[in-house]
C-alpha positions, 0 to 999 in steps of 0.5 A: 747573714746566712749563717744567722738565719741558719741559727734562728732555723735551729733554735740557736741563740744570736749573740747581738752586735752590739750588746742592750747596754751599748744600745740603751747608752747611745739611745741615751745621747741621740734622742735627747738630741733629736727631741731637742733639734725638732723642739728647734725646728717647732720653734723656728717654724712658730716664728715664722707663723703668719698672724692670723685673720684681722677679725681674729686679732682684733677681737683678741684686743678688743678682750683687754679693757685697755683696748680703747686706750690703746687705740687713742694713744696710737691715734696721738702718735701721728700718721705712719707718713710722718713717723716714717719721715721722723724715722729717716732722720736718724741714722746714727749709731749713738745709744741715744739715736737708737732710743730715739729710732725704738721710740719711733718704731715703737709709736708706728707699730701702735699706728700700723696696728690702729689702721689695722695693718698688723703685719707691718705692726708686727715688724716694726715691734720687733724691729725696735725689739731688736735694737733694744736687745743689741744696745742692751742698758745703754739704749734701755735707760735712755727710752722715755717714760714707759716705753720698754715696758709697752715695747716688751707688752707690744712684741709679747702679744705680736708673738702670742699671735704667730704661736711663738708662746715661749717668745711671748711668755719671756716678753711678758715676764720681763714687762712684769718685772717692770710693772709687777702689779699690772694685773692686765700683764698676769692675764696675757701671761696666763693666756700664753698658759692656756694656749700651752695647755697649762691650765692649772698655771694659767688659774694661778695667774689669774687668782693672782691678778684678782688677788691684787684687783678683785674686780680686775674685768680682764682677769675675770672675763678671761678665766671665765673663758678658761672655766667654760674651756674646762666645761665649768660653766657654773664658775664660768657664769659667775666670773 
């Protein structure tokens, strides 16, 4: 060390330990790496969000159309006493146990969310959202009617909630899969976009919605909100 500073005293050029080349290849490889653990650790955080407010969760469902039908359906579906009592009748391992305890879930995370107990909602989404996974299309194929698409809409939206927009964003292009002309799908994706700041993706997804629908409310209340956010308040006012 003594011998550098000398060096530096007297105008003498260090030679440096390790040469630029050496240090630009490592810096290749480690901040790749730490962008992609931090990155890791954004996203494990996110999941671990709290939903926010009641107020602010119900005025984002009440922004959809379908709000009311929602609601109605979950009311149908019985009290959370009685579905948890249809819950614990099922403790088999078969795929169509597990159907049965996804339809369950599924029906008592509508009514957790009627009662406006959304916490509980939430981990009863992604509890059957978790049995689906593991059972694969062995439990898929045996769900009624259109329950893996609502399942799949459900848990989007629990997760766009906690700010786990990668999360939500795989749930909704699943469910659209399933529903490719659910125009309401193309607007909660488009959603996700916005909170991502990709406006430009979430007007595409929108102009797409309202190329299937062009008097599809959602789509236009939505991009109308999008518009007001980039200060365009002429397009906002005519969506």
């Amino acid at each position: 060390m003594q011998e550098n500073r000398d060096k530096l005293r007297m105008g003498i050029p260090l030679t440096p330990p390790v040469s630029q080349n050496k240090i630009e290849e490592l810096m290749g490889h480690i901040l790749p790496e730490e962008i992609e653990k931090c990155l890791a650790k954004i996203n494990a955080e996110q999941k671990k969000r709290p939903l926010p407010s009641k107020h602010t969760i119900l005025q984002l469902l009440q922004s959809f159309s379908g709000y009311s039908a929602w609601m109605a359906q979950a009311a149908k579906s019985g009290s959370v006493s009685s579905l948890t009592g249809d819950l614990d009748k099922f403790q088999g391992d078969t795929a169509d146990a597990k159907a049965e305890k996804v339809g369950i879930l599924l029906a008592r995370g509508r009514r957790y969310a009627y009662d406006q107990t959304f916490e509980k909602a939430s981990a009863d989404f992604e509890a059957a959202m978790s049995i689906v996974e593991d059972g694969g299309n062995d439990v898929v194929q045996r769900l009624e009617g259109d329950s893996h698409a609502r399942l799949l809409e459900w848990v989007g939206m629990s997760r766009h909630l906690r700010y786990d927009l990668d999360g939500a964003l795989r749930c909704y292009e699943a469910c659209a899969d399933l529903e490719p002309t659910n125009t309401e799908l193309l607007v909660k994706r488009a959603g996700v976009k916005m909170d991502a700041g990709k406006h430009d993706d979430a007007l595409q997804l929108f102009e797409s919605a309202l190329g299937m629908d062009p008097d599809a409310v959602d789509a236009l209340l939505h991009r109308a909100n999008l518009n007001m956010l980039l200060a365009k308040p002429a397009e906002a006012k005519a969506d």
